[in-house]
FILUMPA-256673 format. One record per residue (C-alpha): residue number from 1; x, y, z. Coordinates in Angstrom, 2 decimals, always signed. Layout:
<nodes>
<node num="NUM" east="X" north="Y" up="Z"/>
...
</nodes>
This chain:
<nodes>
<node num="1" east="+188.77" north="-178.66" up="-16.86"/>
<node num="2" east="+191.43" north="-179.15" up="-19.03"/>
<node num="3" east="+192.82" north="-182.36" up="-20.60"/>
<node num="4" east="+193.78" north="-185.26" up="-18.29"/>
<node num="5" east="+197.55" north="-185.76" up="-18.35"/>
<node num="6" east="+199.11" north="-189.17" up="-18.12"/>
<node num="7" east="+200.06" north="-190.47" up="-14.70"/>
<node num="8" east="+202.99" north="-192.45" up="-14.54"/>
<node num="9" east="+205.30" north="-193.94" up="-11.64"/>
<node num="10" east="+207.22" north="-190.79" up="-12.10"/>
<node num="11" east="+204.76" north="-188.08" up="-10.91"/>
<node num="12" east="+203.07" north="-190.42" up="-8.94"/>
<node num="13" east="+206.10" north="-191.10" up="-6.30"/>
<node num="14" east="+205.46" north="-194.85" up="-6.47"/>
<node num="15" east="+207.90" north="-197.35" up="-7.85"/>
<node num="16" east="+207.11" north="-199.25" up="-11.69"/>
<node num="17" east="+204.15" north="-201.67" up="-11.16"/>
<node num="18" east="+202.97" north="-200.64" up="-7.83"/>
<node num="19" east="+199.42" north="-199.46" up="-6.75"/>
<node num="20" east="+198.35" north="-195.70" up="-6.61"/>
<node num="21" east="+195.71" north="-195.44" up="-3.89"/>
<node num="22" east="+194.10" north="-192.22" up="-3.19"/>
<node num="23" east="+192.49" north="-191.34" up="+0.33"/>
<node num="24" east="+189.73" north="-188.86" up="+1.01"/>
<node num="25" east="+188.16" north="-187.48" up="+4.22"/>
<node num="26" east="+186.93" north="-184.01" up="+5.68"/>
<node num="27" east="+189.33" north="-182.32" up="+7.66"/>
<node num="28" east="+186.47" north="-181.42" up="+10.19"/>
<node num="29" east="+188.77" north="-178.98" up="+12.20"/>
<node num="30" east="+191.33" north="-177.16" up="+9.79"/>
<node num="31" east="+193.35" north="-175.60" up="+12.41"/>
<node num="32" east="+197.21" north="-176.47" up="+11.35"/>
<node num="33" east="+197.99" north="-179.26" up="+13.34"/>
<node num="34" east="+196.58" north="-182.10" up="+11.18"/>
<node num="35" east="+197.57" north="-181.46" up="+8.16"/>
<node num="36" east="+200.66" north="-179.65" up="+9.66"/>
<node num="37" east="+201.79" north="-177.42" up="+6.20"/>
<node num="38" east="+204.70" north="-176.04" up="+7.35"/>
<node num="39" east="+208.66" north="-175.52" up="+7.44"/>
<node num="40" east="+208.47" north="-176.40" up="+3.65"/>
<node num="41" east="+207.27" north="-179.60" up="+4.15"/>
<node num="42" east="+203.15" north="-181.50" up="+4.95"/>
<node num="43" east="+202.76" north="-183.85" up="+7.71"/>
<node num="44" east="+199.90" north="-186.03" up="+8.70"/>
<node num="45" east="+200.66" north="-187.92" up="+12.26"/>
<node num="46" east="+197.82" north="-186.66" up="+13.69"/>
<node num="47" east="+194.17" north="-189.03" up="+12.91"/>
<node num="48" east="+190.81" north="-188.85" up="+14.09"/>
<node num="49" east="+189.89" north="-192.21" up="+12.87"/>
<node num="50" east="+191.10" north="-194.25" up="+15.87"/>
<node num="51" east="+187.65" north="-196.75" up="+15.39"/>
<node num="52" east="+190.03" north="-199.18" up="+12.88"/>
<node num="53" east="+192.48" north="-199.06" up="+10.53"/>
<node num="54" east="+193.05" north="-195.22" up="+9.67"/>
<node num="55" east="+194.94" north="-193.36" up="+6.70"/>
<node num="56" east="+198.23" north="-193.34" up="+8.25"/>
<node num="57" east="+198.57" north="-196.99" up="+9.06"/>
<node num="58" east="+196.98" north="-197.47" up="+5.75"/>
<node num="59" east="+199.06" north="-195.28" up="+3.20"/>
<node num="60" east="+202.61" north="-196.12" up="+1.61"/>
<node num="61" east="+204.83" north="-194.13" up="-0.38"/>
<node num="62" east="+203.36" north="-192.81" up="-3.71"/>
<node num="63" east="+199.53" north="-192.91" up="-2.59"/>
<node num="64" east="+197.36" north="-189.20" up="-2.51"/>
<node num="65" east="+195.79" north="-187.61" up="+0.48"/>
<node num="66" east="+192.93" north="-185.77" up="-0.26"/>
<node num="67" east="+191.51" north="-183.41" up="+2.68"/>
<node num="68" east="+187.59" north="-181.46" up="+2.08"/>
<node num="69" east="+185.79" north="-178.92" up="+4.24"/>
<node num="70" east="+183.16" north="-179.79" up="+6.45"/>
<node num="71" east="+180.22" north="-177.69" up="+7.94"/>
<node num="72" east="+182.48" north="-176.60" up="+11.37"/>
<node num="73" east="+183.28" north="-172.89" up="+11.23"/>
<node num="74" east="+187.12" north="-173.93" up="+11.68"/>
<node num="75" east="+186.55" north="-175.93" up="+8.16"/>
<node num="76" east="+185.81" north="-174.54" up="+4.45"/>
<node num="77" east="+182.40" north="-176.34" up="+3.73"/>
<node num="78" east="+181.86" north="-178.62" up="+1.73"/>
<node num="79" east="+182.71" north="-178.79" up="-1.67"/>
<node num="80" east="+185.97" north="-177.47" up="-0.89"/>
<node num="81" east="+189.33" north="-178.69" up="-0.98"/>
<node num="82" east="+191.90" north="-177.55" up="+1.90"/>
<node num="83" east="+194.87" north="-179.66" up="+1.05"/>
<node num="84" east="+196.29" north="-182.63" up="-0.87"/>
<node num="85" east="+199.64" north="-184.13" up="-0.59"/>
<node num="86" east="+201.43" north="-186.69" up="-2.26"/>
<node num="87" east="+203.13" north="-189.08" up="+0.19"/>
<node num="88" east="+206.75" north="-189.18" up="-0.01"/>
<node num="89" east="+207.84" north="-190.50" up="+2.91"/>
<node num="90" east="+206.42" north="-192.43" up="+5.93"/>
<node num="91" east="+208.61" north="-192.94" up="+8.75"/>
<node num="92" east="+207.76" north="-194.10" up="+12.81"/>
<node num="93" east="+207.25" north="-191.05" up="+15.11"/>
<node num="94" east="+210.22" north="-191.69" up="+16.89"/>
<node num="95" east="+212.19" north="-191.28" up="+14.10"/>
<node num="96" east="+209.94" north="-187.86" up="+13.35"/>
<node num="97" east="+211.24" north="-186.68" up="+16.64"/>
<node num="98" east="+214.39" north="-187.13" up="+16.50"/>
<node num="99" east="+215.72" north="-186.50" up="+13.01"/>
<node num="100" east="+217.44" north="-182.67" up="+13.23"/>
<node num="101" east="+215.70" north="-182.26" up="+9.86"/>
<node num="102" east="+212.19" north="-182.06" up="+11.88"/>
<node num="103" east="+212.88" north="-179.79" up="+14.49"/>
<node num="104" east="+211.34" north="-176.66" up="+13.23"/>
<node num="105" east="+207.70" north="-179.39" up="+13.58"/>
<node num="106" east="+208.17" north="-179.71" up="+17.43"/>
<node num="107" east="+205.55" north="-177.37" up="+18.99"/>
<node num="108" east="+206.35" north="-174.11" up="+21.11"/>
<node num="109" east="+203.27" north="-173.13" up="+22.89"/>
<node num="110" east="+205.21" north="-169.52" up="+23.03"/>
<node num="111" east="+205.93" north="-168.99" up="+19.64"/>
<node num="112" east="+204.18" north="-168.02" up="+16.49"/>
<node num="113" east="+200.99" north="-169.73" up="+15.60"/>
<node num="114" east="+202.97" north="-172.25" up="+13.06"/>
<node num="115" east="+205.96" north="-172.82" up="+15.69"/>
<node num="116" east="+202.47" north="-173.51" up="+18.32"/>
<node num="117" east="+200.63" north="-175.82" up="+15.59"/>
<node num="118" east="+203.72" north="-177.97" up="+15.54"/>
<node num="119" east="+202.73" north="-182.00" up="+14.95"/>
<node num="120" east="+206.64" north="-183.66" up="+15.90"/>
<node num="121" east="+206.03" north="-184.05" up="+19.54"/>
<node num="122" east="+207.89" north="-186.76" up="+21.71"/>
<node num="123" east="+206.26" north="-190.14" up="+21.38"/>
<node num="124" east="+207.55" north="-191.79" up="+23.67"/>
<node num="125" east="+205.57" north="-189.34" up="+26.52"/>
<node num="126" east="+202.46" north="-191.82" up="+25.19"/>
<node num="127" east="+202.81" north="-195.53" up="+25.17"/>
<node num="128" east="+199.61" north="-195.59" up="+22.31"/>
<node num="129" east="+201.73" north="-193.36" up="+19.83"/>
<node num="130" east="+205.26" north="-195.42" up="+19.89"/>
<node num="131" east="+204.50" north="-197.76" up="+17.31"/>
<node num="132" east="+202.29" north="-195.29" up="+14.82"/>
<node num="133" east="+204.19" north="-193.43" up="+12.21"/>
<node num="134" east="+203.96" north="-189.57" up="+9.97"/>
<node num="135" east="+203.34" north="-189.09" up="+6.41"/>
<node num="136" east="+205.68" north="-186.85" up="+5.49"/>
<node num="137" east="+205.13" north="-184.78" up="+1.68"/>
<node num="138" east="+207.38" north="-182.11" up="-0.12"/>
<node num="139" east="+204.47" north="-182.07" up="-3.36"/>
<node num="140" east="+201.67" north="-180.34" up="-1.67"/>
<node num="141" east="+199.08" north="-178.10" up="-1.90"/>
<node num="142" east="+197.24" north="-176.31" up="+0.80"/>
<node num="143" east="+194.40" north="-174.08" up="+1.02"/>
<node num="144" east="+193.15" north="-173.75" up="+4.19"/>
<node num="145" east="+190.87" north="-170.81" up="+4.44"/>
<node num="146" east="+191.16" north="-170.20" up="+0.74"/>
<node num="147" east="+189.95" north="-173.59" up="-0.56"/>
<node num="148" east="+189.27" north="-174.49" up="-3.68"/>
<node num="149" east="+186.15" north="-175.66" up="-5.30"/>
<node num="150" east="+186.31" north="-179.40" up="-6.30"/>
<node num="151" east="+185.53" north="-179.41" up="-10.22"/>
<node num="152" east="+182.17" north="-180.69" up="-11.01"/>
<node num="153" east="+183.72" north="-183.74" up="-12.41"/>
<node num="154" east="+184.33" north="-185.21" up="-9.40"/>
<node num="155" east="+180.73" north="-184.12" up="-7.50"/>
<node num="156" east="+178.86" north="-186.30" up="-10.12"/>
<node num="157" east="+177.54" north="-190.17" up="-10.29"/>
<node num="158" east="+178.57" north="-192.03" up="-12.87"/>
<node num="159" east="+178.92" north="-192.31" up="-15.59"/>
<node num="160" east="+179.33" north="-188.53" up="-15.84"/>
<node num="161" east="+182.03" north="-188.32" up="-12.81"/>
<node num="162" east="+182.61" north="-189.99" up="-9.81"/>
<node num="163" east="+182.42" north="-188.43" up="-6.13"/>
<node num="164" east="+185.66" north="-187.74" up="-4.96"/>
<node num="165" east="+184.63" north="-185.93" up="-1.85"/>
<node num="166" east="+184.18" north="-188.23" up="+1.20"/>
<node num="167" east="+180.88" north="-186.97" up="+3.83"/>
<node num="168" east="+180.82" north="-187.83" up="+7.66"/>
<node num="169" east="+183.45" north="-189.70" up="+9.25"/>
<node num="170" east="+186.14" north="-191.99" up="+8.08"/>
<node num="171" east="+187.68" north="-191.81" up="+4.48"/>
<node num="172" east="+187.14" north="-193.12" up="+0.80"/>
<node num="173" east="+189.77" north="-195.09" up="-0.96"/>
<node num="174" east="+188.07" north="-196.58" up="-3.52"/>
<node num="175" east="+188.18" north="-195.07" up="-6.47"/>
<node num="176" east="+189.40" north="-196.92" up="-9.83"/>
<node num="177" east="+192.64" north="-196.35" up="-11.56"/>
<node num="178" east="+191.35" north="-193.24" up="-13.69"/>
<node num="179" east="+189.72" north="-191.72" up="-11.08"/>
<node num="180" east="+193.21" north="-191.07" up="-9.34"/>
<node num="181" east="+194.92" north="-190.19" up="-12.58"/>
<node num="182" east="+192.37" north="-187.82" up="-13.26"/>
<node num="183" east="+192.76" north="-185.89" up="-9.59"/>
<node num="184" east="+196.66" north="-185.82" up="-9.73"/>
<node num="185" east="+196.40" north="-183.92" up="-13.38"/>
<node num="186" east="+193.99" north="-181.55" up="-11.80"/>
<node num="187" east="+196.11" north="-181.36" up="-8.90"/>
<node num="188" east="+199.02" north="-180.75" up="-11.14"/>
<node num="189" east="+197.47" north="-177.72" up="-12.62"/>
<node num="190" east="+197.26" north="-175.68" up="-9.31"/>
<node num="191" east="+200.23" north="-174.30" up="-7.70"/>
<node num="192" east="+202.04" north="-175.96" up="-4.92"/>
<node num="193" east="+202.49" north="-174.90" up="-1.34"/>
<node num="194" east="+200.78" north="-172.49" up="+1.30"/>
<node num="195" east="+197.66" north="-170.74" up="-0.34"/>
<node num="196" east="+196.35" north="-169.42" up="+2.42"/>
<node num="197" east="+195.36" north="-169.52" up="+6.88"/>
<node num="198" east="+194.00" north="-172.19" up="+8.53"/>
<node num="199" east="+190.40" north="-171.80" up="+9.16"/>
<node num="200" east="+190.57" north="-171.99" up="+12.91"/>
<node num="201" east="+192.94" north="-169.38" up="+12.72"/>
<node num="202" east="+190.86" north="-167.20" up="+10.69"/>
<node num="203" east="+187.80" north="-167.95" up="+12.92"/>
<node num="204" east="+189.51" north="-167.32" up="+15.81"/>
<node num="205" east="+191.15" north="-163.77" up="+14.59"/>
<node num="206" east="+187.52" north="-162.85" up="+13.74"/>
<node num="207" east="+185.65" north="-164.36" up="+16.53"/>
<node num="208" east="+183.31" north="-166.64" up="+14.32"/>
<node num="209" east="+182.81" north="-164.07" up="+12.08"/>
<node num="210" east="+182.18" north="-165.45" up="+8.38"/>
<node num="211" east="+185.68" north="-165.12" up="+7.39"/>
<node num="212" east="+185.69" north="-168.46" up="+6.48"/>
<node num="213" east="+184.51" north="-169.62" up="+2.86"/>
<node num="214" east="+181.48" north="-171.53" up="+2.27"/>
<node num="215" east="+179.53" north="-172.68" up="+5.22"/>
<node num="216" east="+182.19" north="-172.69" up="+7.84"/>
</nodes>
């Protein structure tokens, strides 16, 4: 790995003074909907963690969302990472839907798979989704089928590493102030945007055939 770069307020999105937090969790079923990666822009409105307080209530402008594989065939196995996105924006659905900007994100069942996948749809058509909101990111990265190995660094106890990958359901946010500065300069060194498929739509292409890295 090569040297850590300093993290400051202006590669982090977040304002002088304020708190970086960084969220992890296994995107379970990596099938383009949640993460949504495209029309140039990542969304998360979509959560599975509807037991509490989840990552989208919980994240502000500036904090890191960090999505591994899981074992499911439509995931890249652990180990991995599919995506990561800095949050830039977070806005209420309703003004998702109806900002001009977002239309490309409204699904049609018809169209291509990413026109299909799309995440903006009306919330107002579900009285539990009026009040939630989307995290909305232009400095992303996502894998999908071809994730990347998570450096060793950050699959190790301390006071060798720390474990950045979060296993079984709900997320990880607590990491210390290094920790995070540590991920974005990794982060930093890969190339942004679309790397590669979703693994659901690589599994379904292929039928379940091992398409899919790792133990998908």
């Amino acid at each position: 790995m090569q040297r850590t770069k300093r993290t400051d307020a202006r590669n982090t999105g977040q304002k002088p003074g304020q708190d970086v937090k960084l969220y992890s969790y296994v995107v379970e079923h990596d099938n383009g909907y949640a993460p949504n990666p495209y029309f140039d822009c990542c969304t998360l409105c979509g959560c599975k963690f509807e037991g509490g307080k989840n990552i989208i209530q919980l994240a502000k402008k500036g904090d890191w969302i960090v999505g591994t594989g899981g074992a499911s065939r439509r995931s890249a196995g652990h180990g991995m990472l599919i995506y990561a996105m800095r949050v830039d924006k977070k806005i209420p659905r309703t003004e998702y839907f109806d900002d001009p900007r977002f239309d490309r994100k409204k699904p049609k069942r018809q169209g291509t798979y990413k026109q299909a996948r799309g995440d903006n749809e009306d919330p107002r058509k579900d009285r539990n989704k009026h009040r939630r909101h989307v995290l909305i990111s232009r400095h992303f990265w996502y894998f999908g089928a071809k994730a990347v190995p998570i450096p060793e660094q950050f699959r190790q106890e301390r006071p060798c590493g720390f474990a950045l990958e979060k296993t079984g359901p709900g997320f990880r946010s607590k990491f210390e102030p290094e920790d995070i500065r540590q991920v974005i300069a990794w982060l930093e060194e890969l190339k942004r945007g679309i790397h590669g498929d979703p693994c659901g739509k690589i599994a379904d292409e292929h039928k379940g055939t091992a398409k899919c890295k790792s133990s998908c």
